[in-house]
N, C-alpha and C positions, 0 to 999 in steps of 0.2 A: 578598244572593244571592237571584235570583229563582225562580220554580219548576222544577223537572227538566224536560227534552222528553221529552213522552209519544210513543215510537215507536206510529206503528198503520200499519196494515196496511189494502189493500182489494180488492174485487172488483168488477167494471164487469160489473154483467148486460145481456146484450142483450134488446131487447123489440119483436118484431114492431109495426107501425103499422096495416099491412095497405095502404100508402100506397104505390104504384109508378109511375115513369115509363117510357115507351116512345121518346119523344123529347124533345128539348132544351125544348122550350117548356111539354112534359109536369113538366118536370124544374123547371122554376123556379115556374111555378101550383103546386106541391107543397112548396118548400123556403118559398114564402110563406108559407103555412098551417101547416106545421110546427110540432112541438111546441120548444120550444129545446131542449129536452136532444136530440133529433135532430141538430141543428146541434151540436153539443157533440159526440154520438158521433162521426158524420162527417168530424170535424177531430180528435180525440183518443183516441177508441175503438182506433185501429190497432195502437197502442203497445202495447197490452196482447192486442194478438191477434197469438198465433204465426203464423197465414198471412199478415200483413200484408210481402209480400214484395218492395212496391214503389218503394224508399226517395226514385226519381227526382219519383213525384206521391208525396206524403206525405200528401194526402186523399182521401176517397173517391171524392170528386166529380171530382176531377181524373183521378183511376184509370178514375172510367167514362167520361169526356169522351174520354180514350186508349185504352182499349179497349174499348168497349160502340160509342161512336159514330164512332172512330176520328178525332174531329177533335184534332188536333195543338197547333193553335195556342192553342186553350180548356184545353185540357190544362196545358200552358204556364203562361197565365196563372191560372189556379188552384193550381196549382202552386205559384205565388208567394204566392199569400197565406199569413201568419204571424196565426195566430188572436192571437198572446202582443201583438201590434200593437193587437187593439180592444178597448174597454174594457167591454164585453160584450157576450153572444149575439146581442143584437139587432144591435146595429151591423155583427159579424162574416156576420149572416143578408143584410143591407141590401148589405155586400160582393158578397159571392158571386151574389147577383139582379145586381145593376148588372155583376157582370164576364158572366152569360150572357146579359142585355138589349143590350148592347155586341155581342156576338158575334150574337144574333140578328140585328140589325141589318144586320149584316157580309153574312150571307148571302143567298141567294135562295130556298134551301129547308134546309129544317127539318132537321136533321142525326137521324134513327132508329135506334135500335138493333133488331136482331134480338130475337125473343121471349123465347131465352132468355139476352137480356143486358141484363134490364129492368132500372132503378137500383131496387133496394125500401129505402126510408125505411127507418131500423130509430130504435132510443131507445133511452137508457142510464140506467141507475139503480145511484146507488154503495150497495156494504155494506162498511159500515169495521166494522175488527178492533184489538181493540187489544190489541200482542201482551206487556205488563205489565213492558215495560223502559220502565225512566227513566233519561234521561241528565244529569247533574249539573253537569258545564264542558264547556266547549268542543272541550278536547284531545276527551275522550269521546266529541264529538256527532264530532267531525273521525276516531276512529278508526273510530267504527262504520260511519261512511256506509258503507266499502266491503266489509260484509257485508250492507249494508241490502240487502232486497229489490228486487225491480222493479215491483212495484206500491207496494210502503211509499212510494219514489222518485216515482212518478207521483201520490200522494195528496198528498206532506210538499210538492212542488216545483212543481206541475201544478195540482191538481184547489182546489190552497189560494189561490190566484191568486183563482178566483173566490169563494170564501170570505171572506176578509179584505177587510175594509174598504180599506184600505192597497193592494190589490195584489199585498202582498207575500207570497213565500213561506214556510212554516210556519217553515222555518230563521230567515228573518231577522225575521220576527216575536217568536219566540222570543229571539233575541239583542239583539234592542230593550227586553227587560223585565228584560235580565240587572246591569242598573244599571250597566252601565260600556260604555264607548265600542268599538263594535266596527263602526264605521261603514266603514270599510276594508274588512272583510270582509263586509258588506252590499249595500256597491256594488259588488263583485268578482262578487257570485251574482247580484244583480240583471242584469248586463250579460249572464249569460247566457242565450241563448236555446232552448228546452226542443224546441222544434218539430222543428225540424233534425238530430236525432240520436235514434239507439237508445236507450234506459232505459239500459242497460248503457253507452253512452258518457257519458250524463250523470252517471251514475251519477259514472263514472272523475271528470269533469270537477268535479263536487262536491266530492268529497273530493279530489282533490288540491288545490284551490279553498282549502279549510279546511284542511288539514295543511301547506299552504306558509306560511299564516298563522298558526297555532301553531309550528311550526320559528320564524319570522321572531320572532314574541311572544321567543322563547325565547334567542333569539341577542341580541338588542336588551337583553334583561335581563342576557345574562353581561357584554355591552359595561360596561354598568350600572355593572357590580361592579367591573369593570378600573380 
């Protein structure tokens, strides 16, 4: 038996850069030079902010491409990007240049926002909490998920991605050390993708993720006995 899953808990502070665009081309000389946790906030900060109320762009960048500069199409294709696709900040930074140097391109002039729809750079800095539950099997980890929180959710499934060597998520790391084969349930969370959905939906999709795989553990065992 390997160790308990330590539940923690966290907070994403926002932190002024003092970095601002006014236009698109303003807007990529900036995301250049950027700090990466910038690029971090931008694509993952939203989740954990109540006003983020725009589920069609799910980045910032896209949100201001739609309504700051009102171009559609860049909107769009920002919009498409899945941060959970590169394998980190830098690559994911190297993205987002190459889709508004493409789009510059595209144009004849320089697409503006009004002054007060400048994009301001912000950065994110996590403080993890650790809230002094341990959880012991599986069933356990499978009932709590769906009182776990929505930031615990975005640290254990989210923020652990960049963390781990692996990749993987704190769940399925944790279940790699539990000395017995839980690789089904592994590649079940892995093929999920985090970006796409509310904390509260992942949430949902987690745990029943895990509780259809403990029923299943469980059914397979009375088979067993038959």
């Amino acid at each position: 038996m390997g160790e308990p899953f330590s539940v923690k808990d966290c907070a994403l502070l926002t932190l002024a850069t003092g970095k601002k665009a006014q236009n698109l081309q303003e807007l990529r000389d900036r995301i250049i030079t950027a700090h990466p946790g910038s690029i971090y906030y931008h694509f993952w900060g939203g989740m954990l902010r109540s006003s983020f109320d725009d589920p069609e762009y799910p980045n910032d960048f896209a949100v201001w491409a739609w309504r700051g500069i009102h171009d559609a199409p860049l909107a769009e294709r920002l919009a498409l990007i899945d941060p959970s696709d590169y394998a980190d900040l830098e690559n994911l930074r190297q993205e987002v240049i190459d889709v508004i140097e493409q789009r510059l391109d595209e144009t004849e002039h320089i697409p503006w926002a009004q002054k007060d729809h400048q994009f301001h750079l912000m950065r994110s800095q996590i403080v993890i909490f650790d809230t002094d539950i341990r959880l012991h099997d599986v069933e356990s980890l499978a009932r709590y998920i769906q009182r776990c929180s929505r930031s615990s959710i975005f640290y254990h499934f989210i923020d652990s991605r960049r963390r781990t060597a692996s990749r993987h998520d704190d769940f399925s790391e944790w279940l790699m050390g539990l000395g017995e084969d839980h690789s089904l349930l592994i590649d079940t969370l892995a093929a999920i993708d985090p970006f796409f959905s509310t904390l509260t939906e992942l949430r949902e999709e987690i745990a029943q993720a895990m509780i259809h795989y403990v029923d299943r553990g469980k059914s397979d065992a009375i088979s067993g006995r038959i």
